[in-house]
N, C-alpha and C positions, 0 to 999 in steps of 0.2 A: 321518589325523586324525579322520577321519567314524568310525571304528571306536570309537578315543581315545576322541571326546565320548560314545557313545555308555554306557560304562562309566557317565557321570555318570548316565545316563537310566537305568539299571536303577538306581540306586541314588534316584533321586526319584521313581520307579515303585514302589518297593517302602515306601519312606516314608510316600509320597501314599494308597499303601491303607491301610497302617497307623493313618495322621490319619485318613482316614474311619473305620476302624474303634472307634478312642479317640471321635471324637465322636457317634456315635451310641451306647456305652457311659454318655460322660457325659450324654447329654440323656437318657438313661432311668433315670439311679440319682435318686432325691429324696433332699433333704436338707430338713432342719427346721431353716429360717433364723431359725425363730422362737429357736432355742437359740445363743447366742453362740460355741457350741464350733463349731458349725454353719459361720460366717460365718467364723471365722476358718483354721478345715481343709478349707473348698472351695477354695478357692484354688490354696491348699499343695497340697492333692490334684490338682484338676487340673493345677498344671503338672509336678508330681512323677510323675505315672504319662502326662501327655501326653510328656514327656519318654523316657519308657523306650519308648514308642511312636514317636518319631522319633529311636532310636538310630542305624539307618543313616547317616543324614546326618549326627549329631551326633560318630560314628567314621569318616565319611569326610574330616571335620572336621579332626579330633584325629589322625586316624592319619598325616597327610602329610606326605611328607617333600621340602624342594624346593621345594615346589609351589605358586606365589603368587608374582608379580616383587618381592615386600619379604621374602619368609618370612625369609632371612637378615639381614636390615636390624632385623626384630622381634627375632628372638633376640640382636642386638646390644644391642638397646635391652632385654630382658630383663637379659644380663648386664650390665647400665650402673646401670639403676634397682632391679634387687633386691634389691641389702645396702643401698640408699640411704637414711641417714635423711630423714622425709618432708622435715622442714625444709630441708634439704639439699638435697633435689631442687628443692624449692618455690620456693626462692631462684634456684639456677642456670637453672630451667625460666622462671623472670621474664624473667631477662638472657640467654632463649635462647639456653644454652650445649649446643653441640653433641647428643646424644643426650636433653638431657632435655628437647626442646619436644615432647612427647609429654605431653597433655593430665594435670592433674589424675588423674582417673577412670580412665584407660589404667593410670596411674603404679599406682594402686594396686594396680591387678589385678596388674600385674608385682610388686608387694612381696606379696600377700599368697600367690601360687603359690609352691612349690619349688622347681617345677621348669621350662624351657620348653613342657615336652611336656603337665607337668599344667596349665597357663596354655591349650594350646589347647582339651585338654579343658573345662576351663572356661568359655571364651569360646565353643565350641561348643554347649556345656550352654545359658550366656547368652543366645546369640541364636535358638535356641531355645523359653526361657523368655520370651523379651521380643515374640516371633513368636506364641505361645500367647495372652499376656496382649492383644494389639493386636486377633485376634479372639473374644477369651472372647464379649464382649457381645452377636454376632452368632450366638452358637450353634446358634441355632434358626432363622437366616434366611439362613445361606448354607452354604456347602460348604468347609467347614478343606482337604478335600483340594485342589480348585480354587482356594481360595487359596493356598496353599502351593505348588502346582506354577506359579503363577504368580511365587510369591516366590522358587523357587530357579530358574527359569527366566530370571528379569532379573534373580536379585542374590547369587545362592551362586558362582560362580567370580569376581567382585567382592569379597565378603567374603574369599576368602582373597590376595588381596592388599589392598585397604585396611581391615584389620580396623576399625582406628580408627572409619573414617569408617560399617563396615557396622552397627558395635554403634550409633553415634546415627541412623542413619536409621529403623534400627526402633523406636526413642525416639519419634522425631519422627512415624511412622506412629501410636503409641496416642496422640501430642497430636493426629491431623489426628483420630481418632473424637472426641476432648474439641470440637474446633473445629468441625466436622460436625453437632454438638448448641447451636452456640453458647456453650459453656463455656470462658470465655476466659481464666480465669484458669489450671485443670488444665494448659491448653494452652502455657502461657508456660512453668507449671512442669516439661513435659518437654521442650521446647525449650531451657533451662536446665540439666538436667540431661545432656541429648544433650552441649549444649556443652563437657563434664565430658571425653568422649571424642575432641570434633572444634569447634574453637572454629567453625566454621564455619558450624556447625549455628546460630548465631544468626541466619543472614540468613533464619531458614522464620519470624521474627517478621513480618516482613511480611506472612507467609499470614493473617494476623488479618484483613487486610481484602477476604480472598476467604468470610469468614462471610455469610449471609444476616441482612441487616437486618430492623431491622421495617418501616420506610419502603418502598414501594417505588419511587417515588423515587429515593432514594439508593443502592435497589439499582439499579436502571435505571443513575445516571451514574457507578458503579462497572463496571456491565458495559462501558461506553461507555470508560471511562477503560483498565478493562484491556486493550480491544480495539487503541485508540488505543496506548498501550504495548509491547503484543506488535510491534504495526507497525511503530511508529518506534525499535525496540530498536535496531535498527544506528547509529542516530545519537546513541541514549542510553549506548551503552555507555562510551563513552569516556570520559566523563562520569564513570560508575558506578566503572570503575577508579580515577577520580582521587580520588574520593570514600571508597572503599574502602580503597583505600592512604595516606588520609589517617590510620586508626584502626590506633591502636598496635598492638591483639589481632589485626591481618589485616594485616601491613606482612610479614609475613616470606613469604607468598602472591604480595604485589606485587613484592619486590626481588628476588629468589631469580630467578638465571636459567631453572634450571628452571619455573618459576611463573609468569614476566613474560609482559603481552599483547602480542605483536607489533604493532609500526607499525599494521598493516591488515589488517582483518577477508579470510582468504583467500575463495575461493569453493568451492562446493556446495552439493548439495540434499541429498546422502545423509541427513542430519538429517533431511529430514520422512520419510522410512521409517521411520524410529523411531515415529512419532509417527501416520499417518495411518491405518495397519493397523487402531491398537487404537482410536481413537477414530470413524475415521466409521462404520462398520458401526451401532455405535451413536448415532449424532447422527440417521442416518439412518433406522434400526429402531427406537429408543429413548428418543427425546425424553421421550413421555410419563412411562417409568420413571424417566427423569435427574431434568427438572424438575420434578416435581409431588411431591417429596420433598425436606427441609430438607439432611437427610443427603450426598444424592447428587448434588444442588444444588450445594455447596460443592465435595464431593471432586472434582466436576469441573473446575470452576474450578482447583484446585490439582491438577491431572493437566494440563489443558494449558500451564500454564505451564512445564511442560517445551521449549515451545519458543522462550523467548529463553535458557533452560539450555543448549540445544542449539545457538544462536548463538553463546553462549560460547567453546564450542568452535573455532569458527573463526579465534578468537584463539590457541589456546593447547590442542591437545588433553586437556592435564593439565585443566581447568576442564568437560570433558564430566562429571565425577564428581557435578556442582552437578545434574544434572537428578535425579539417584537421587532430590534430594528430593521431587519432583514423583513421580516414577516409582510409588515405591512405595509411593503412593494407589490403582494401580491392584490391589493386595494386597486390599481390598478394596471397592472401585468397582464391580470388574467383576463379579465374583458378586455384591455385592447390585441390582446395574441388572438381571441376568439371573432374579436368584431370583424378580424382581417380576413377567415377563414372564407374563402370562395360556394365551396359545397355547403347550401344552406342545410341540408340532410344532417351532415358532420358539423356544422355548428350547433344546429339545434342538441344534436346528441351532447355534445361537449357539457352544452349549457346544463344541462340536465344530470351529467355525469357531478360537477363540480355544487349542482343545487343540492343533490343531494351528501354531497360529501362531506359540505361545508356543515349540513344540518347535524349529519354524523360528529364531526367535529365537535360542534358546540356540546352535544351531549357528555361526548368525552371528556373535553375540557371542565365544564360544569359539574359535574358528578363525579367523577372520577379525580382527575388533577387538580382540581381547583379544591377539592373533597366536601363539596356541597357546602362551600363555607358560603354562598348568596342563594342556596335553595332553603327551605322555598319564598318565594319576595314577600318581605312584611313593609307596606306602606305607616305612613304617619299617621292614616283615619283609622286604622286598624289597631296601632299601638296606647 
């Protein structure tokens, strides 16, 4: 299997150089923003030629056949929803009738493709585009390829089994840059939009009050209260299910025996391995990078909440998917806390610490968590 994963790693090796090579292209072409054709074809441009730039993965994507524990589960739901008039869907996906609780946004994508195989193309293209647009803004302050080897390292053999839920988290990543800045509205609006693909995607509304206040104050007994929170999660949770399954839009999460939380929270720590690798190096090294920035401030805040995500779990393996939303702040967290680092000795090391972690990770994940359900890749020339 170690051979298996490792096919995936030439393939976000050869990507990862690629993204570096597109971003160092785009920060040396100028454009004259001053000209409206300007503002409206940089965009376009960047993600139309970042795109042809992260074809490998965008055809490791599209090309597979198999390979994802729903792949077949999708293509059902393609052939369900494709002749489907919207209305039609609309209605029955209310009264979550069989194949069409498959969100709005999903729906459509399956109506407006052909074909299944042109749908993955697409939705690879998409998460792509949507992975470009979340670090445009940081162009010039971080490393597209280090984020992205960190994006397909916790979240590409994910995306091809829960597509749904892969396309809104990287939604929900360009609202944490909107939330990061304090801009609260941007922020609801793609949190809202996420939900289009994964109704689910509405419970990262609550991340609005891991912003930096202007009080400090009030930032102080928000720190105190999340603290307090993260603690007493085991005793909240149950609570939170009751609460949770009280709302029509998340009732089929709650009932659904696949989905239900057992009686009692099992036991484990394996969850804080997720989680202590990639944050204390940095709490430890990096304070001053963290806190003394609005940006990196926040995305912290909303990286560790990954760990009452990761308590979830202990009810109900199916509910480990809720931390992705935390998760994939670390996309970019971690190069901008690293970019800031002064001692290039100590940045270099960092970077190195975290390349190789991340590669550890994916092994883990792959092999192990994931239980080799996408090793080893079988394409469509193959099958």
């Amino acid at each position: 299997m170690i051979i298996d994963a490792c096919v995936y790693l030439l393939v976000f090796g050869i990507t990862v150089a690629l993204t570096a090579l597109f971003q160092k292209s785009y920060n040396a072409i100028n454009f004259n923003l001053s000209d409206y054709r300007s503002i409206i074809l940089k965009p376009v441009f960047y993600c139309f030629v970042g795109c042809l730039f992260m074809f490998p993965i965008i055809a490791m994507f599209a090309l597979r056949y198999g390979i994802g524990a729903d792949y077949f589960n999708y293509e059902l739901i393609f052939r369900t929803i494709h002749a489907t008039p919207f209305n039609y869907y609309l209605s029955w996906h209310i009264n979550d009738v069989s194949d069409y609780y498959a969100e709005p946004g999903y729906a459509l994508l399956n109506m407006v493709f052909s074909t299944y195989r042109a749908l993955l193309w697409g939705i690879g293209i998409l998460l792509s585009v949507l992975f470009l647009v979340a670090v445009k803004d940081y162009s010039k302050k971080i490393s597209f390829a280090f984020a992205l080897f960190i994006y397909l390292s916790t979240q590409f053999i994910y995306s091809l089994n829960g597509v749904r839920f892969a396309i809104a988290v990287l939604l929900i990543l360009i609202g944490y840059n909107y939330l990061s800045k304090n801009r609260i509205i941007p922020f609801v609006i793609m949190v809202g939009i996420a939900a289009l693909f994964h109704k689910t995607s509405l419970f990262c509304l609550a991340m609005i009050f891991l912003k930096r206040f202007k009080s400090k104050k009030i930032n102080t007994i928000r720190n105190y209260a999340l603290f307090i929170m993260i603690m007493s999660f085991p005793l909240l949770s149950k609570y939170l299910f009751t609460l949770l399954g009280s709302i029509s839009i998340f009732q089929r999460y709650f009932t659904a025996d696949v989905y239900s939380a057992s009686e009692s929270m099992s036991s484990g720590w394996m969850w804080v391995l997720h989680i202590l690798p990639v944050m204390l190096p940095l709490l430890i090294l990096c304070r001053k990078e963290i806190f003394s920035n609005e940006d990196t401030d926040t995305l912290f805040r909303i990286c560790i909440v990954e760990i009452p995500f990761r308590m979830l779990g202990l009810y109900n393996t199916w509910y480990t998917r809720y931390t992705r939303c935390s998760q994939i702040a670390q996309v970019i967290f971690i190069p901008l806390v690293l970019s800031r680092i002064e001692n290039r000795q100590k940045r270099n090391l960092m970077y190195v610490y975290y390349v190789v972690w991340y590669i550890f990770y994916f092994f883990y994940y792959a092999i192990i968590n994931d239980r080799g359900d996408s090793l080893p890749y079988v394409w469509i020339f193959s099958h």
